[in-house]
PDB file with one MODEL, atoms N, CA, C and O in Angstrom:
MODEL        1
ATOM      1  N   UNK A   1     103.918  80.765 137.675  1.00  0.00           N
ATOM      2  CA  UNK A   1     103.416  80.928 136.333  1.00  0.00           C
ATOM      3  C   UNK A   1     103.967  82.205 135.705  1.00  0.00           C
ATOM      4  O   UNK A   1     104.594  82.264 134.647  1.00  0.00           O
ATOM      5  N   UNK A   2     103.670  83.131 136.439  1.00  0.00           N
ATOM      6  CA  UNK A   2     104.480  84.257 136.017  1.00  0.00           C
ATOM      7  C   UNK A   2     105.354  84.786 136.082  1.00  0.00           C
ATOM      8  O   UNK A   2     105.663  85.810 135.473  1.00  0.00           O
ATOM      9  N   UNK A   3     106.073  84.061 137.010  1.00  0.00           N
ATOM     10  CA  UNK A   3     107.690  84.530 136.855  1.00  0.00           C
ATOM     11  C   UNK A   3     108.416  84.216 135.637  1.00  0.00           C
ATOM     12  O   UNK A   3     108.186  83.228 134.940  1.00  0.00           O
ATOM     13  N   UNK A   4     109.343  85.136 135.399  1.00  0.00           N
ATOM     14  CA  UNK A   4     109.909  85.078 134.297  1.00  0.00           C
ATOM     15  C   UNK A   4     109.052  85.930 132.598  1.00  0.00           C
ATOM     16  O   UNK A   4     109.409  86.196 131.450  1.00  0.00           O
ATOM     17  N   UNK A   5     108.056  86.032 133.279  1.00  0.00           N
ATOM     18  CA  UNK A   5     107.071  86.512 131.819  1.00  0.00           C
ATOM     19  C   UNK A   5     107.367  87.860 131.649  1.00  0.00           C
ATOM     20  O   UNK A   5     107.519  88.780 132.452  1.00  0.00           O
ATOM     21  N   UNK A   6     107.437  87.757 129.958  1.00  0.00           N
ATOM     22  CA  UNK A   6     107.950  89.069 129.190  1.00  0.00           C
ATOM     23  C   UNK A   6     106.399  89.214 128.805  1.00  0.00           C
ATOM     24  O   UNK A   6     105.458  88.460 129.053  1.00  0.00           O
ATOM     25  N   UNK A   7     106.437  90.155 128.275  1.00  0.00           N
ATOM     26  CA  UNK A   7     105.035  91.238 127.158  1.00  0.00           C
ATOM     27  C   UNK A   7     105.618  90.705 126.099  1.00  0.00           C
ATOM     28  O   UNK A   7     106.786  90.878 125.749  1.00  0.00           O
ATOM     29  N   UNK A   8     104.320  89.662 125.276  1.00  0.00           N
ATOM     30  CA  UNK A   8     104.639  89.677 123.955  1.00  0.00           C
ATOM     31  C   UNK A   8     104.525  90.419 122.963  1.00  0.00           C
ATOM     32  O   UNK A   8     104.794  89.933 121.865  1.00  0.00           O
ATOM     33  N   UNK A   9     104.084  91.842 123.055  1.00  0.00           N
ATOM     34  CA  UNK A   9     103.485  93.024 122.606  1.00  0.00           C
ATOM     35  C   UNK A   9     105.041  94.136 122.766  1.00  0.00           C
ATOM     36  O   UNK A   9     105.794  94.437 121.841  1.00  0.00           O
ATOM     37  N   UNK A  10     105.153  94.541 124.154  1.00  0.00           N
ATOM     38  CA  UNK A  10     106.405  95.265 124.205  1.00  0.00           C
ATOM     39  C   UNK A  10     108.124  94.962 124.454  1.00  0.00           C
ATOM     40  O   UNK A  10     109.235  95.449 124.246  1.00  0.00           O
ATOM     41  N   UNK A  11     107.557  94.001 124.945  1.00  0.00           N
ATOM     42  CA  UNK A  11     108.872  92.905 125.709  1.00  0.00           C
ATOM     43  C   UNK A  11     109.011  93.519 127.238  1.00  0.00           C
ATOM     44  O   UNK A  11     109.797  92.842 127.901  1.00  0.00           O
ATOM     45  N   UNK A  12     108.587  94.349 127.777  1.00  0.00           N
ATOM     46  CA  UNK A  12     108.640  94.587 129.452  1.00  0.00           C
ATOM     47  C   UNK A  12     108.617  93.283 129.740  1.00  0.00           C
ATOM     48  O   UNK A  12     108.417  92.255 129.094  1.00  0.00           O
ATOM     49  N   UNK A  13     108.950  93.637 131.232  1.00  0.00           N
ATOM     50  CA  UNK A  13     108.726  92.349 132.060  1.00  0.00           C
ATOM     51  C   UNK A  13     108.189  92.889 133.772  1.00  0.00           C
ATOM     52  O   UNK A  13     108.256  92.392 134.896  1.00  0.00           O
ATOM     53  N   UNK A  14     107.774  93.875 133.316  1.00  0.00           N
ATOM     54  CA  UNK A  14     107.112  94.122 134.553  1.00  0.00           C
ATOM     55  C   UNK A  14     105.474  93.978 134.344  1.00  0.00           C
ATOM     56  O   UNK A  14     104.981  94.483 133.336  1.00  0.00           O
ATOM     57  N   UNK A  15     104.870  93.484 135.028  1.00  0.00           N
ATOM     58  CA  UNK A  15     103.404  93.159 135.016  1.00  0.00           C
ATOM     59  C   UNK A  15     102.831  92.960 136.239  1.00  0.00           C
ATOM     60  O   UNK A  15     103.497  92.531 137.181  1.00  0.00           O
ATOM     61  N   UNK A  16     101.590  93.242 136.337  1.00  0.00           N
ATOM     62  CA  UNK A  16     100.453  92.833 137.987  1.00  0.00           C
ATOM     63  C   UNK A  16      99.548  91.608 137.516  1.00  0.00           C
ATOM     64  O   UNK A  16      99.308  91.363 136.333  1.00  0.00           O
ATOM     65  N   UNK A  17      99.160  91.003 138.413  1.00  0.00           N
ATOM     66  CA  UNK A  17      98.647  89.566 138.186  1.00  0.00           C
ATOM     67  C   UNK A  17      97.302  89.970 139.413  1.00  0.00           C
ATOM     68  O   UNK A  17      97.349  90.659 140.432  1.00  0.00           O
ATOM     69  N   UNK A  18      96.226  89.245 138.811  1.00  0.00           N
ATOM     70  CA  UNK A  18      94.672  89.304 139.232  1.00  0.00           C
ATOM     71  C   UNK A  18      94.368  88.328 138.927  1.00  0.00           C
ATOM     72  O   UNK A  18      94.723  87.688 137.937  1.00  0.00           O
ATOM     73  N   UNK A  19      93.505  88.004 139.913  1.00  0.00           N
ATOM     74  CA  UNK A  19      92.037  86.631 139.785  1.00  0.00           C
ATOM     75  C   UNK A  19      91.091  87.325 139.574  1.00  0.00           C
ATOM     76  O   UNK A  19      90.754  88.319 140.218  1.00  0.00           O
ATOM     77  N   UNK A  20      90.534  86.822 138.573  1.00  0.00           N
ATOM     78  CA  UNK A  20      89.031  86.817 138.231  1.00  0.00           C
ATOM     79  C   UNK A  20      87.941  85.268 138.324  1.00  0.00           C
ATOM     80  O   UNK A  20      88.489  84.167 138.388  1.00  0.00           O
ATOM     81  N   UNK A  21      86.856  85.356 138.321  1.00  0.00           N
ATOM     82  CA  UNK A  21      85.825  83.918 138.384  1.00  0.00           C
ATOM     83  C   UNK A  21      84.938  84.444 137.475  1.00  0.00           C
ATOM     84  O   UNK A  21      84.582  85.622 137.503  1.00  0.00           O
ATOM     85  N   UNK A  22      84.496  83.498 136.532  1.00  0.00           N
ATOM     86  CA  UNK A  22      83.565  83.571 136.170  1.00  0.00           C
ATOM     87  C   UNK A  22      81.998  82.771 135.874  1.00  0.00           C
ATOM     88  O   UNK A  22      81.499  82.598 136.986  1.00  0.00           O
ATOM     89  N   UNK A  23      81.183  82.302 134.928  1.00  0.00           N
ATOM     90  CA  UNK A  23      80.217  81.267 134.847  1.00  0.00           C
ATOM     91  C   UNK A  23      80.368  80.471 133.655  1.00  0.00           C
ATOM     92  O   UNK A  23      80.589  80.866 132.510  1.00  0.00           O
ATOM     93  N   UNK A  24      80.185  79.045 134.171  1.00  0.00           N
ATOM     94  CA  UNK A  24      80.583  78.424 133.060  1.00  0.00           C
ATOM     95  C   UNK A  24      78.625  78.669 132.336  1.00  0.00           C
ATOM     96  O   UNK A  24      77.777  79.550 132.477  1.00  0.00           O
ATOM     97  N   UNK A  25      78.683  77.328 131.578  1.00  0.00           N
ATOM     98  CA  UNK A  25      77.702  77.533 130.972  1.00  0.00           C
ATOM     99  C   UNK A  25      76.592  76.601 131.437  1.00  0.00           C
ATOM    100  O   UNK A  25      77.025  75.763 132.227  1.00  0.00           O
ATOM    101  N   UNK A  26      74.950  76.467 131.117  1.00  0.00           N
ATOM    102  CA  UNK A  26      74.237  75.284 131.767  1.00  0.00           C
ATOM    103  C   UNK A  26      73.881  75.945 133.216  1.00  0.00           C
ATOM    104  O   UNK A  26      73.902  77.043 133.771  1.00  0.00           O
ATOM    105  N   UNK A  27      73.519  74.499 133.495  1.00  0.00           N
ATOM    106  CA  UNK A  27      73.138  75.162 135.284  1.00  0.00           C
ATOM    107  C   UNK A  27      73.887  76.194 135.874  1.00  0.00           C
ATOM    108  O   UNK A  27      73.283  76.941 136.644  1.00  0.00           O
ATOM    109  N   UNK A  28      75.406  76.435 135.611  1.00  0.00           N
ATOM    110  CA  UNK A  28      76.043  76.980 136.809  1.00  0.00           C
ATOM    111  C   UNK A  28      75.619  78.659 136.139  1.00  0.00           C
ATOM    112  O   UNK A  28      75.262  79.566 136.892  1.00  0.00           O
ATOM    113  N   UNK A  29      75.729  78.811 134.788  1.00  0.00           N
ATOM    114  CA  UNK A  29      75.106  80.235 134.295  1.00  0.00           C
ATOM    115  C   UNK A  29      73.681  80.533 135.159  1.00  0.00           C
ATOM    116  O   UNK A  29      73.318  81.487 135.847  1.00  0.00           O
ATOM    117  N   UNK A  30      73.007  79.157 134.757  1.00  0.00           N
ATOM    118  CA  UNK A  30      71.504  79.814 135.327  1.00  0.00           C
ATOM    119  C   UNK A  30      71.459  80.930 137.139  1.00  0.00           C
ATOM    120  O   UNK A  30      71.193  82.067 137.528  1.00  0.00           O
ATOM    121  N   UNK A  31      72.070  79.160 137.845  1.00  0.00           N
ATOM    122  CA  UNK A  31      72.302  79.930 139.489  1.00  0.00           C
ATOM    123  C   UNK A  31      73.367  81.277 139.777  1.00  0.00           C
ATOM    124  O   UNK A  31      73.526  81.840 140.860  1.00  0.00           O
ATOM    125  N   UNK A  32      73.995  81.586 138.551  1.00  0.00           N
ATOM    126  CA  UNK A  32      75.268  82.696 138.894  1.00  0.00           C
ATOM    127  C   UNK A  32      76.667  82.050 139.823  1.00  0.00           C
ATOM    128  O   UNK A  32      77.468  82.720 140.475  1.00  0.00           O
ATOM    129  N   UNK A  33      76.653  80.702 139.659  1.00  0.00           N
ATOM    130  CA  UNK A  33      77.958  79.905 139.901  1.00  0.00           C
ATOM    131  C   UNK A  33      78.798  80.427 139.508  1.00  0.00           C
ATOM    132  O   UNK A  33      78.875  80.430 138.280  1.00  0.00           O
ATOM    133  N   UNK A  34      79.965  81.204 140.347  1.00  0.00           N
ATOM    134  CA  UNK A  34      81.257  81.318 139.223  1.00  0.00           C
ATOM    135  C   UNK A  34      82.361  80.025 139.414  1.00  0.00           C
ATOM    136  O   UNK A  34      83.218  80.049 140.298  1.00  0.00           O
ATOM    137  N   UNK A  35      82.228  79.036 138.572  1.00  0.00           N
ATOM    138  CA  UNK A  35      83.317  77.842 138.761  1.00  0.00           C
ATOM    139  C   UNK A  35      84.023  77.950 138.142  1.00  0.00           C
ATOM    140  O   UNK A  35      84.549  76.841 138.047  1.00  0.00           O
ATOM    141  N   UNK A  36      84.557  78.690 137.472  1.00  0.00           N
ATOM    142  CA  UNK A  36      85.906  79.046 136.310  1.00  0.00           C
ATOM    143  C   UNK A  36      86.555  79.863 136.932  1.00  0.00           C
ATOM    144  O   UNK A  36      86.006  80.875 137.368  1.00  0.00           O
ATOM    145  N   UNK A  37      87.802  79.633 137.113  1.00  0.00           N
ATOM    146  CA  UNK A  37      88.864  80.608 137.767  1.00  0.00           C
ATOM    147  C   UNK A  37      89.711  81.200 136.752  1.00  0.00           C
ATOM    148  O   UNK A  37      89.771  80.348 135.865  1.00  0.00           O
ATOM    149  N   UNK A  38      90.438  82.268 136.390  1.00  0.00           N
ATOM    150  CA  UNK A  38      91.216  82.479 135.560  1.00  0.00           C
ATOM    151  C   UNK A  38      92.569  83.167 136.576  1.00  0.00           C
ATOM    152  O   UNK A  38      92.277  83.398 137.749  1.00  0.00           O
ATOM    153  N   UNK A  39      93.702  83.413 136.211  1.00  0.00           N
ATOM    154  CA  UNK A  39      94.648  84.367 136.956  1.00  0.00           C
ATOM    155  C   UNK A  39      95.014  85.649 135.203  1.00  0.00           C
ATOM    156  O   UNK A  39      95.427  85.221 134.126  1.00  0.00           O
ATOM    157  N   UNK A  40      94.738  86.889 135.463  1.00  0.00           N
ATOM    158  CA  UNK A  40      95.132  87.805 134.584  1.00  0.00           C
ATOM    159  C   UNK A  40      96.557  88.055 134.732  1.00  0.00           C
ATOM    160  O   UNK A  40      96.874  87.860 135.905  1.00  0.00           O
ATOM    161  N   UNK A  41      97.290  88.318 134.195  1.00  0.00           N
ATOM    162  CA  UNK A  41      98.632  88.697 134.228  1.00  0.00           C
ATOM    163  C   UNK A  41      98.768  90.051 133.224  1.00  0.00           C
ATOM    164  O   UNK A  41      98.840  89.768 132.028  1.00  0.00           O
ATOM    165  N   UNK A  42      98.806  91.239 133.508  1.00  0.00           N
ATOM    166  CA  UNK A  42      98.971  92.514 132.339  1.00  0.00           C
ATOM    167  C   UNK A  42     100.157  93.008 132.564  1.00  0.00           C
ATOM    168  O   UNK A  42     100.709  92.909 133.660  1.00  0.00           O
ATOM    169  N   UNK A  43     100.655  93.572 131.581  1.00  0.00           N
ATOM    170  CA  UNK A  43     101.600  94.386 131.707  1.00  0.00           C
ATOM    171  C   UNK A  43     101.758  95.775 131.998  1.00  0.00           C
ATOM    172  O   UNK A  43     100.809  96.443 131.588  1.00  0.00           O
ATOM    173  N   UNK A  44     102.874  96.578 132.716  1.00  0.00           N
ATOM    174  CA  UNK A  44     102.897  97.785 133.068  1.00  0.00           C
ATOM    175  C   UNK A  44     102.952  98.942 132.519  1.00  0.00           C
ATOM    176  O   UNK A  44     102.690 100.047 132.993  1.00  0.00           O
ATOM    177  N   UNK A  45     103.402  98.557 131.216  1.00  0.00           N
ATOM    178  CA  UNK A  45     103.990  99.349 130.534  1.00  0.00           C
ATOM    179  C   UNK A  45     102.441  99.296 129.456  1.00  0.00           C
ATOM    180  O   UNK A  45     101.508 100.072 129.662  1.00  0.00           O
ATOM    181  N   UNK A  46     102.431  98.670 128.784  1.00  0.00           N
ATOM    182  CA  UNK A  46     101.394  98.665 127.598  1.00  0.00           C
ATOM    183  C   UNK A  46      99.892  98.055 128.033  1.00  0.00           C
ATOM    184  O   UNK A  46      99.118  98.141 127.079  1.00  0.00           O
ATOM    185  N   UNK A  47      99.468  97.645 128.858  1.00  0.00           N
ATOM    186  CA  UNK A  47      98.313  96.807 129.405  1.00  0.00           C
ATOM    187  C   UNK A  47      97.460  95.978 128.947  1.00  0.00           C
ATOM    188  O   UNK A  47      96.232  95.988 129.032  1.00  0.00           O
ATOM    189  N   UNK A  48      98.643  94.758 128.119  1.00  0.00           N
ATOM    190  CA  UNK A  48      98.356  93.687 127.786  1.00  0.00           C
ATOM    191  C   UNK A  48      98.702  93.097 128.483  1.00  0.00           C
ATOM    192  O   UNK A  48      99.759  93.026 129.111  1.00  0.00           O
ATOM    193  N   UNK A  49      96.985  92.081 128.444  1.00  0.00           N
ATOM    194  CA  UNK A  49      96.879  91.169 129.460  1.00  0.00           C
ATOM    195  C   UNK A  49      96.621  89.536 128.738  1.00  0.00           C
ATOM    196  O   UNK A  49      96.217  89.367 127.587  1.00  0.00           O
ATOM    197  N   UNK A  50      96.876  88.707 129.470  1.00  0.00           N
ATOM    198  CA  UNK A  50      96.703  87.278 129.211  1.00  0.00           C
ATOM    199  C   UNK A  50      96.205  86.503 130.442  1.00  0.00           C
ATOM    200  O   UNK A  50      96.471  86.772 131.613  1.00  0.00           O
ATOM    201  N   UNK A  51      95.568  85.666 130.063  1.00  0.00           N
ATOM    202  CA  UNK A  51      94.191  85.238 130.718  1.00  0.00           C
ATOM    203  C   UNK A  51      95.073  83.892 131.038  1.00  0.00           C
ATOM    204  O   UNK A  51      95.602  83.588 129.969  1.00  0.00           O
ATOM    205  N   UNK A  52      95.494  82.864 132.153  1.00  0.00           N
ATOM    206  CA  UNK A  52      95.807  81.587 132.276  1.00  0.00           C
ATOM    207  C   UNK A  52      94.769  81.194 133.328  1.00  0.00           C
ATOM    208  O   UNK A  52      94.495  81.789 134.370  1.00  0.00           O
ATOM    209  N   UNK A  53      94.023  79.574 132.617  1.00  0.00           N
ATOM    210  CA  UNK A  53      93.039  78.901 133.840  1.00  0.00           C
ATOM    211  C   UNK A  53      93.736  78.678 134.957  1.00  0.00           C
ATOM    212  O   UNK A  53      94.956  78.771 135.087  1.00  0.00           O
ATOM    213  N   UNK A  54      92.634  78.267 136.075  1.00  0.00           N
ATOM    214  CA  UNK A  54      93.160  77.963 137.456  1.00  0.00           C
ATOM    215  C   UNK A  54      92.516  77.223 137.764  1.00  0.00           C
ATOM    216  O   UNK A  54      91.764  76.637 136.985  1.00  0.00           O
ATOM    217  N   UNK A  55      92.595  76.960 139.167  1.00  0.00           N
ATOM    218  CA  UNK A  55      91.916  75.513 139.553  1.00  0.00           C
ATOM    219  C   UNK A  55      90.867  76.368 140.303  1.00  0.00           C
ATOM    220  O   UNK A  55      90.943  77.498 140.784  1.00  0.00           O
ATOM    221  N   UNK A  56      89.597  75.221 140.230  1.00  0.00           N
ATOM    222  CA  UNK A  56      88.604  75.699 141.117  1.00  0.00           C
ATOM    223  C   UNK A  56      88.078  74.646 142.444  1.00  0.00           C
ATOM    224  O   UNK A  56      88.462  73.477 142.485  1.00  0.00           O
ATOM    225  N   UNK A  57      87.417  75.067 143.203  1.00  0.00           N
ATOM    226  CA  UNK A  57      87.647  74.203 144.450  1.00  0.00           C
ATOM    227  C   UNK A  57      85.917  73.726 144.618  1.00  0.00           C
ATOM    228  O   UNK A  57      85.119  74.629 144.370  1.00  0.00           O
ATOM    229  N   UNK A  58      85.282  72.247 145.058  1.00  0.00           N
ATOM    230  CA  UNK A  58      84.342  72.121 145.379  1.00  0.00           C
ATOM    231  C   UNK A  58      83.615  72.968 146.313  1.00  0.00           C
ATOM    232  O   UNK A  58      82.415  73.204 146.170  1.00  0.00           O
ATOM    233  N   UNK A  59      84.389  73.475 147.361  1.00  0.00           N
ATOM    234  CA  UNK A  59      83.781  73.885 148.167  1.00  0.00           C
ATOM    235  C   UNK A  59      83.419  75.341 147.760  1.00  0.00           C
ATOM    236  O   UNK A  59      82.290  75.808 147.906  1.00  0.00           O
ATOM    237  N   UNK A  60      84.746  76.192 147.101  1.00  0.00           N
ATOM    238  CA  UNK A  60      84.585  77.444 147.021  1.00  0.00           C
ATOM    239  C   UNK A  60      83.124  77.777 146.141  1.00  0.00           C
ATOM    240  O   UNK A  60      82.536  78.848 146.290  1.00  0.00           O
ATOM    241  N   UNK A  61      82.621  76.672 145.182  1.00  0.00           N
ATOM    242  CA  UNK A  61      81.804  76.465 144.408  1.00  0.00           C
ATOM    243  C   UNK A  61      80.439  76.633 145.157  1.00  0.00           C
ATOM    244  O   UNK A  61      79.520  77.370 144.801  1.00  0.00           O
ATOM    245  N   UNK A  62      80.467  75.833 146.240  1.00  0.00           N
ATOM    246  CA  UNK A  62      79.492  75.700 147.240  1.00  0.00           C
ATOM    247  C   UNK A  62      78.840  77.161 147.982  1.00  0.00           C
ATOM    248  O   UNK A  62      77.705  77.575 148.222  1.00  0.00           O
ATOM    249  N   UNK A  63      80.059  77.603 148.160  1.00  0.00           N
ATOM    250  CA  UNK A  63      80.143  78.673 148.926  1.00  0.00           C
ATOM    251  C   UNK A  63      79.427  80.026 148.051  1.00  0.00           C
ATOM    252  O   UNK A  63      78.486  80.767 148.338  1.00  0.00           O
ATOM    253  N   UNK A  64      80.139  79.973 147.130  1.00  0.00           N
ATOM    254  CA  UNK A  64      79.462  80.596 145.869  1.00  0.00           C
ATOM    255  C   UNK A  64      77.725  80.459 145.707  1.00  0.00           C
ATOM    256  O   UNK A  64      76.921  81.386 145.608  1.00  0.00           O
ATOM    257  N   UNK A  65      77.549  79.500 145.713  1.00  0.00           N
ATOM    258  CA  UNK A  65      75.819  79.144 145.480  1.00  0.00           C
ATOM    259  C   UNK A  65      75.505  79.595 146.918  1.00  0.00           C
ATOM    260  O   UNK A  65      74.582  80.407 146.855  1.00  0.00           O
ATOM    261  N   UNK A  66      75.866  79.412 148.080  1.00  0.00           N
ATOM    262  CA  UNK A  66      75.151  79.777 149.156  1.00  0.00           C
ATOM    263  C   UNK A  66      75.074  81.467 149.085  1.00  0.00           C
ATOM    264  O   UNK A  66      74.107  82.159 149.403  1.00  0.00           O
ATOM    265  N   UNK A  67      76.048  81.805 148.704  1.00  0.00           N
ATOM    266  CA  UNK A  67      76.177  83.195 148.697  1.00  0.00           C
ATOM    267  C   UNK A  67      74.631  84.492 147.444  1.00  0.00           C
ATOM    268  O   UNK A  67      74.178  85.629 147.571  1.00  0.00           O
ATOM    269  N   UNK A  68      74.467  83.527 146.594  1.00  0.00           N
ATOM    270  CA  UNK A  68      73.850  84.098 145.679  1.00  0.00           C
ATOM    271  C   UNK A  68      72.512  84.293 146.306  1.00  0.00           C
ATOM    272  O   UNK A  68      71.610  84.845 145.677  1.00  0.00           O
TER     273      UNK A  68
ENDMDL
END
């Protein structure tokens, strides 16, 4: 996904990439489910970032609720 990605802000092309999870809305807000995956991608130079979805997994979901 991120290979090849420029800064549409500076034009670098150097950047660090992070996962974040978060809660969707409905039940999974209520229990603190995080079933939304995102991957961050920012840049080095200016620290603009862009948010692309990801996949989320039944189980990791599971795991998540046991955990809370």
């Amino acid at each position: 996904m991120a290979q090849g990605w420029t800064c549409s802000k500076c034009e670098s092309d150097e950047f660090e990439t992070d996962e974040i999870t978060v809660t969707g809305n409905g039940l999974s807000k209520l229990f603190n489910v995080q079933n939304r995956k995102f991957t961050a991608v920012t840049c080095k130079r200016c620290t603009y970032t862009e948010f692309y979805r990801g996949e989320t997994s039944t189980l990791g979901n599971i795991v998540d609720f046991m955990g809370n």
